[in-house]
MMTF fields as JSON, N, C-alpha, C and O atoms, coordinates in Angstrom:
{
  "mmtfVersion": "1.0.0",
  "mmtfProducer": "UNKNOWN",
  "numBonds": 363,
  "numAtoms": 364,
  "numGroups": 91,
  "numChains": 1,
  "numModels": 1,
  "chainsPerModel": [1],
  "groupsPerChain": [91],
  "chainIdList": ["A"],
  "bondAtomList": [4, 2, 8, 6, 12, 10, 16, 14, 20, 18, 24, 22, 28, 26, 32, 30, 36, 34, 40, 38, 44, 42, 48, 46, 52, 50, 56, 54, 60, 58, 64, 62, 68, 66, 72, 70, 76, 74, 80, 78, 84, 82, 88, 86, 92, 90, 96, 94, 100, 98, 104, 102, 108, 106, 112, 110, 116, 114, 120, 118, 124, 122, 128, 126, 132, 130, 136, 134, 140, 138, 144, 142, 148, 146, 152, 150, 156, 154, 160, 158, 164, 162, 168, 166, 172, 170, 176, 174, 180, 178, 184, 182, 188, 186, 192, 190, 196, 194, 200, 198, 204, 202, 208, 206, 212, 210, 216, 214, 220, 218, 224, 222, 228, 226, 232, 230, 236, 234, 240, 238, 244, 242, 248, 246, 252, 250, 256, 254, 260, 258, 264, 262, 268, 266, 272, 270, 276, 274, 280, 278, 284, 282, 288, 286, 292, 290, 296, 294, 300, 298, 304, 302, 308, 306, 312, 310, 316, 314, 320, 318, 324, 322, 328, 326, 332, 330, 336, 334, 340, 338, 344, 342, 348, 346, 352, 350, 356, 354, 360, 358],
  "bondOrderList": [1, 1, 1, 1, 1, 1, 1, 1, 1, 1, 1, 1, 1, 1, 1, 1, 1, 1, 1, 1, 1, 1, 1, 1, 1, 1, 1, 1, 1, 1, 1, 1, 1, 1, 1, 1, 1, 1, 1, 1, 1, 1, 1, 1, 1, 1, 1, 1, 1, 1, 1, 1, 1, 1, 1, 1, 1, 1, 1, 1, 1, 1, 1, 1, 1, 1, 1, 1, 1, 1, 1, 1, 1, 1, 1, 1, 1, 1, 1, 1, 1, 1, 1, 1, 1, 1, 1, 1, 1, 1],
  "groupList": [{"groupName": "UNK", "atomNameList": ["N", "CA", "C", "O"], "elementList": ["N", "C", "C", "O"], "formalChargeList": [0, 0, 0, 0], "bondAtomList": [1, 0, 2, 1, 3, 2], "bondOrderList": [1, 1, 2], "singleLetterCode": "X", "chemCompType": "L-PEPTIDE LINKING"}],
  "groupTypeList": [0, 0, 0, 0, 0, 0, 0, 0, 0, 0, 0, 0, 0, 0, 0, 0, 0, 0, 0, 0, 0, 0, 0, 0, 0, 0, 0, 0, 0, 0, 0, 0, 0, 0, 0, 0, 0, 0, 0, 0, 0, 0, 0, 0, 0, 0, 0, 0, 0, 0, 0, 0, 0, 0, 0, 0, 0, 0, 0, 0, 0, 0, 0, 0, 0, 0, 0, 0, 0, 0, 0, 0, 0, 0, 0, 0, 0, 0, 0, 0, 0, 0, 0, 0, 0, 0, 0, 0, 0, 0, 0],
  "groupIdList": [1, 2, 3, 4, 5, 6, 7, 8, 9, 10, 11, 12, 13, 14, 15, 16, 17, 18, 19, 20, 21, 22, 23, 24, 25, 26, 27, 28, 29, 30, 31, 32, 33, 34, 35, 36, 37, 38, 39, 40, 41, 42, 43, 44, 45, 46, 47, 48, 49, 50, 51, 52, 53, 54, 55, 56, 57, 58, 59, 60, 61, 62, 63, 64, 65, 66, 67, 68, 69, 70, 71, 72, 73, 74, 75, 76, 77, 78, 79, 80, 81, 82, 83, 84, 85, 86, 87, 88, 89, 90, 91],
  "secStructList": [7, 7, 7, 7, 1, 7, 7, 7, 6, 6, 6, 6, 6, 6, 6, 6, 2, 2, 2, 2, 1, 7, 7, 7, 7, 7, 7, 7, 5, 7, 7, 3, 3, 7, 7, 3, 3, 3, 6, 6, 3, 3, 7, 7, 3, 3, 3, 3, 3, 3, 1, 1, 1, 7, 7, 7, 7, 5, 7, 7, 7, 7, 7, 7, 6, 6, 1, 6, 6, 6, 6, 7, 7, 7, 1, 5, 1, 1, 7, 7, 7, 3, 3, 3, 3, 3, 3, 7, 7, 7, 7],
  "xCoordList": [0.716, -0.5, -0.127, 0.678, -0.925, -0.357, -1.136, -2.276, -0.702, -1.355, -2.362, -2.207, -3.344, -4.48, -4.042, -2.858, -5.078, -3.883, -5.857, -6.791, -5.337, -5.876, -5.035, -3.998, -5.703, -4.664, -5.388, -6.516, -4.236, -5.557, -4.956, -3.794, -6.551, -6.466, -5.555, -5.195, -5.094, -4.18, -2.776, -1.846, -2.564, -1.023, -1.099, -0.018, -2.211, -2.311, -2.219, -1.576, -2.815, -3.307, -2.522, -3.028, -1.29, -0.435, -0.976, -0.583, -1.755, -2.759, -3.419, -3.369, -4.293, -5.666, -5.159, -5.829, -4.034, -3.493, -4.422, -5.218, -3.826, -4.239, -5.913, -6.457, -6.292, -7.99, -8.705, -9.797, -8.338, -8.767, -8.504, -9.583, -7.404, -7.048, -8.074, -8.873, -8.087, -8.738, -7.817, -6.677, -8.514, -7.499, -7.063, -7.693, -6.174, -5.09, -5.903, -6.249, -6.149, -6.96, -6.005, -6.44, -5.017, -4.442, -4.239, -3.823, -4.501, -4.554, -3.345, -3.003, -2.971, -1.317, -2.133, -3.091, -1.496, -1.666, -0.777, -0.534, -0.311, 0.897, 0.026, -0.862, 0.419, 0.284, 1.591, 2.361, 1.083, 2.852, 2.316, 1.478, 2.84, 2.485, 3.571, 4.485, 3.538, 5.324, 4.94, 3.778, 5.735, 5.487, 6.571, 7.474, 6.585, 7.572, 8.076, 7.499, 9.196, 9.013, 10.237, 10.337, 11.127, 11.634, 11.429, 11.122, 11.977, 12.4, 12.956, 12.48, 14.136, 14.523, 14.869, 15.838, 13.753, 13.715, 12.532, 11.683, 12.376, 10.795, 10.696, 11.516, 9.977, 9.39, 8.805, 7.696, 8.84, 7.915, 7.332, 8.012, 6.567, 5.624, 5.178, 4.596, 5.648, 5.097, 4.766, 5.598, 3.299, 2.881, 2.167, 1.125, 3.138, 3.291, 2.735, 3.14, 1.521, 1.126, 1.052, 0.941, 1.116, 1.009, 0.248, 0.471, -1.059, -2.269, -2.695, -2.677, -3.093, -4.072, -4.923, -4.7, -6.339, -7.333, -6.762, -7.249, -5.898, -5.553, -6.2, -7.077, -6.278, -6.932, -6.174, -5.019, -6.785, -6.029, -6.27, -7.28, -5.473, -5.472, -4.752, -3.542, -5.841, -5.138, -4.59, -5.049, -3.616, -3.198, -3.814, -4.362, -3.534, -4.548, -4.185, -3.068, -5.127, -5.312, -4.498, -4.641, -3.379, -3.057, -3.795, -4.942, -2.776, -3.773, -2.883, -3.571, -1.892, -1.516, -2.391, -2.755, -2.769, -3.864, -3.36, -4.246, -2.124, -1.102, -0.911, -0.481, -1.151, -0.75, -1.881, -3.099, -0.951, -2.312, -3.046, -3.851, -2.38, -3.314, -4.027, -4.429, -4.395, -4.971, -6.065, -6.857, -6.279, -7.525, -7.652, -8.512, -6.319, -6.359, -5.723, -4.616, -6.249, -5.358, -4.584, -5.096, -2.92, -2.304, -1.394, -0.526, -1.846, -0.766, -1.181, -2.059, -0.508, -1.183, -0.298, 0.795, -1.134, -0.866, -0.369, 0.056, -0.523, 0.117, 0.836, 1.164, 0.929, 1.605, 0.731, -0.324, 0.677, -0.409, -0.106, 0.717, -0.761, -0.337, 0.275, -0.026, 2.056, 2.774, 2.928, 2.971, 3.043, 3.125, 4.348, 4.959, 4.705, 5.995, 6.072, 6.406, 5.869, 5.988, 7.598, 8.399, 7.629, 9.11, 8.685, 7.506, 9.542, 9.845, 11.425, 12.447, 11.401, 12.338, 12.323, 11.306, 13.558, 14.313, 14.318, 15.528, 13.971, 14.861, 15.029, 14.038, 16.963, 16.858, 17.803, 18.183],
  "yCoordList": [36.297, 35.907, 35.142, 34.216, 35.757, 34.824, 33.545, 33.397, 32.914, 31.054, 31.554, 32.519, 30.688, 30.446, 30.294, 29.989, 30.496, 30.456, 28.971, 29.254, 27.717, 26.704, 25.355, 25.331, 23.98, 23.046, 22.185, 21.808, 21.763, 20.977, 19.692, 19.288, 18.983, 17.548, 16.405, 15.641, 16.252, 14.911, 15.422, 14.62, 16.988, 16.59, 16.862, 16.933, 17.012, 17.146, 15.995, 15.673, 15.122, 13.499, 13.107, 12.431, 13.757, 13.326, 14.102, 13.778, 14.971, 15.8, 14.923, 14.901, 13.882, 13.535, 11.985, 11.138, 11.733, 9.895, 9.44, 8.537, 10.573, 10.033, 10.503, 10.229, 11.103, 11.469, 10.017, 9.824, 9.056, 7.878, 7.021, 6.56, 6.619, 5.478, 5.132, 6.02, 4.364, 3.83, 4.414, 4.864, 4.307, 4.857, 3.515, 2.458, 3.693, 2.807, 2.615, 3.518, 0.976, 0.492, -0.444, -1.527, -0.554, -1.383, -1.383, -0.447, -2.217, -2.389, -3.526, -4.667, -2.592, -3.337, -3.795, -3.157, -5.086, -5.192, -6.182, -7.338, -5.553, -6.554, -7.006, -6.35, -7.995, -8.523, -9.354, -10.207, -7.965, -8.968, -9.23, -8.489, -10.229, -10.964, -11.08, -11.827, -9.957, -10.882, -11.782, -11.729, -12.719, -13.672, -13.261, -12.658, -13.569, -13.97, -14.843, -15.429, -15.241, -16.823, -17.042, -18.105, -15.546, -15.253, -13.555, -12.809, -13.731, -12.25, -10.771, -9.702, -11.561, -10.402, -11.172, -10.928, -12.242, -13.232, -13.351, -14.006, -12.357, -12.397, -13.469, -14.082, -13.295, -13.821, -13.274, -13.808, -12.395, -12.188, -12.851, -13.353, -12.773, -13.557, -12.054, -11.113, -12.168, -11.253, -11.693, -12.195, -11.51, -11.562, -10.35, -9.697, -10.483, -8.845, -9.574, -10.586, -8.424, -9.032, -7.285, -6.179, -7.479, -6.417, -7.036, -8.118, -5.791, -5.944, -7.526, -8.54, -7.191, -8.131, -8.706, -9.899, -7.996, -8.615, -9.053, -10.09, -8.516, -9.23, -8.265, -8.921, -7.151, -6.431, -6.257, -5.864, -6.571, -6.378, -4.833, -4.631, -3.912, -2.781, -2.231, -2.059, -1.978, -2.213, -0.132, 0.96, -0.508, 0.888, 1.623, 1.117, 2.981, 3.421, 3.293, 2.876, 3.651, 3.789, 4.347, 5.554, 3.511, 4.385, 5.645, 5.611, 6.911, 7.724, 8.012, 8.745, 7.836, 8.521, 8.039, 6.876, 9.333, 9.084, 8.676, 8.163, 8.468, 7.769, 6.31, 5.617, 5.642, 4.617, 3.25, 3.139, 2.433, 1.526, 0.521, -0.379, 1.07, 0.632, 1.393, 1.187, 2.466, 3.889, 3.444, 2.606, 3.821, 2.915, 1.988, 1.705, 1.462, -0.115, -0.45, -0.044, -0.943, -1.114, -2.489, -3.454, -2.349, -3.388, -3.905, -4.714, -2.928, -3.565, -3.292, -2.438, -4.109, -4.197, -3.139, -3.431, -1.842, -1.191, -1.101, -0.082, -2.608, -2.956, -4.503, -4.922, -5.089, -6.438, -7.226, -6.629, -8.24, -9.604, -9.482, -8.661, -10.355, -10.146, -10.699, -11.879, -10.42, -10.533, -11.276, -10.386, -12.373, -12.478, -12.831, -13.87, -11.994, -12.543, -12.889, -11.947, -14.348, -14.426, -14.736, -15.153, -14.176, -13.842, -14.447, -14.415, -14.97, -15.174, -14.327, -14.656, -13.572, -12.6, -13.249, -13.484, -13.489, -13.417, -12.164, -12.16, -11.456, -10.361, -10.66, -11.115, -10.439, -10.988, -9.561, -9.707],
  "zCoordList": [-32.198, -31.516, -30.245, -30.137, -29.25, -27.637, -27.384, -27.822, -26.895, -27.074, -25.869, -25.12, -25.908, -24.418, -23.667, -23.529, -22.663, -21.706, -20.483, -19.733, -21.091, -20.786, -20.984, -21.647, -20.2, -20.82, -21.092, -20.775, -22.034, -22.907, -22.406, -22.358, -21.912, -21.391, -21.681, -20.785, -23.197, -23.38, -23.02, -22.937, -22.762, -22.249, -20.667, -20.083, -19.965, -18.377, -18.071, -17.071, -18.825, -17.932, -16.179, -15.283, -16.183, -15.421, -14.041, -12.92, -14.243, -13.199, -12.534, -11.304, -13.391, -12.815, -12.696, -12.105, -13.254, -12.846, -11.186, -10.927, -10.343, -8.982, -8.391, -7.321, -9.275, -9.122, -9.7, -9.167, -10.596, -11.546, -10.231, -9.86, -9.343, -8.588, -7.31, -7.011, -6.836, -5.676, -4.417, -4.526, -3.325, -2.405, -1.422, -1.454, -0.767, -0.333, 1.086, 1.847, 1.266, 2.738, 3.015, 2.623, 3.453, 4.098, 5.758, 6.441, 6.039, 7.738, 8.295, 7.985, 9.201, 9.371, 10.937, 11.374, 11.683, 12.849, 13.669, 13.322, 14.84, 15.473, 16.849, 17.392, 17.146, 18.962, 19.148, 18.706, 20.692, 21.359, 22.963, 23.476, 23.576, 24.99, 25.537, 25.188, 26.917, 27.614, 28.45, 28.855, 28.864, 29.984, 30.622, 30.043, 31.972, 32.941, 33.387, 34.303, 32.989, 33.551, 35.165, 35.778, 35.575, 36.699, 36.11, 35.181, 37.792, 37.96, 36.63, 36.247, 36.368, 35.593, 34.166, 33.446, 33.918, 32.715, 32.453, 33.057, 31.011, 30.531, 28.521, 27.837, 28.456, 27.06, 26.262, 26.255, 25.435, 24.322, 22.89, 21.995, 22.916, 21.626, 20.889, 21.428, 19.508, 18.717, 17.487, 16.73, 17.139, 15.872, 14.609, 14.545, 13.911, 13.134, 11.465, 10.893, 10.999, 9.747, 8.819, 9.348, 7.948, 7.008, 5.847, 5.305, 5.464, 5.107, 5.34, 4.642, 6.715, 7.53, 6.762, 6.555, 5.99, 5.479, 4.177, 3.726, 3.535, 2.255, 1.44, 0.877, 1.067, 0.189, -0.784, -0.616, -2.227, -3.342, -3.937, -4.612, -3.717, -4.161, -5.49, -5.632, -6.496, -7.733, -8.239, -7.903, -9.013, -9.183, -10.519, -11.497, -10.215, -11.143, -12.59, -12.897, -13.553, -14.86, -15.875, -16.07, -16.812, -17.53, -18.287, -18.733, -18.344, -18.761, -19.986, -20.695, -20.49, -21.32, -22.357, -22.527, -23.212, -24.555, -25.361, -26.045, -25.983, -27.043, -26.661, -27.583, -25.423, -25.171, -25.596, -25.46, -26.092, -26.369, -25.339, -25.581, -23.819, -22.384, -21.895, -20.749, -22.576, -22.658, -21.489, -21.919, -20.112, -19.697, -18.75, -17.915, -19.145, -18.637, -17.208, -16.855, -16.729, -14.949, -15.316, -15.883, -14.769, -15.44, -14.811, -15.141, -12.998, -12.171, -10.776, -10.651, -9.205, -8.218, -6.975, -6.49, -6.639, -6.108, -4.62, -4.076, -3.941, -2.563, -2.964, -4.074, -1.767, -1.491, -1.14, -0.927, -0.985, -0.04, 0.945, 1.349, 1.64, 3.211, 3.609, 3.427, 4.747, 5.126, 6.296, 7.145, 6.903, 8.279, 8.954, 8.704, 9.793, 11.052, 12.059, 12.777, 12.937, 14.146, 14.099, 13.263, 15.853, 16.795, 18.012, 18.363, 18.641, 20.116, 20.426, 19.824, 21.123, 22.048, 23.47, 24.122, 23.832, 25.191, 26.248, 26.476, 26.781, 27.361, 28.572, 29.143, 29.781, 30.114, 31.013, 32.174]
}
């Protein structure tokens, strides 16, 4: 006898993991300012942040049906927000 030819949902789960998740909003944003302060002697100011607003983006849902987090969101799908200021020479 030939098996169906369908799949059966508890061993796909790994299909639809990323159909269950939220989608990823992170907004990166840098500013940089040169000054001059001579001729062939400038200044830069740079301020570099990663996920700007701070959005907590959580990752998706365990799906495995055997698991006893079956469901459960249990971990954070980005970083906090990052910030780097620099001062650069170029000369």
């Amino acid at each position: 006898m030939a098996q169906p030819d369908f799949i059966c949902w508890n061993s796909a789960s790994w299909v639809l993991s990323t159909l269950r998740g939220d989608a990823m909003n992170n907004w990166d944003l840098s500013v940089i300012k040169d000054t001059s302060i001579r001729e062939n002697l400038k200044l830069q100011f740079r301020l570099e942040t990663s996920n700007t607003f701070n959005r907590c983006m959580f990752s998706a849902p365990d799906v495995t049906t055997t698991d006893a987090n079956y469901g459960v969101v249990t971990s954070q799908a980005n970083t906090p927000r990052l910030m780097q200021v620099s001062l650069k020479i170029i000369f």
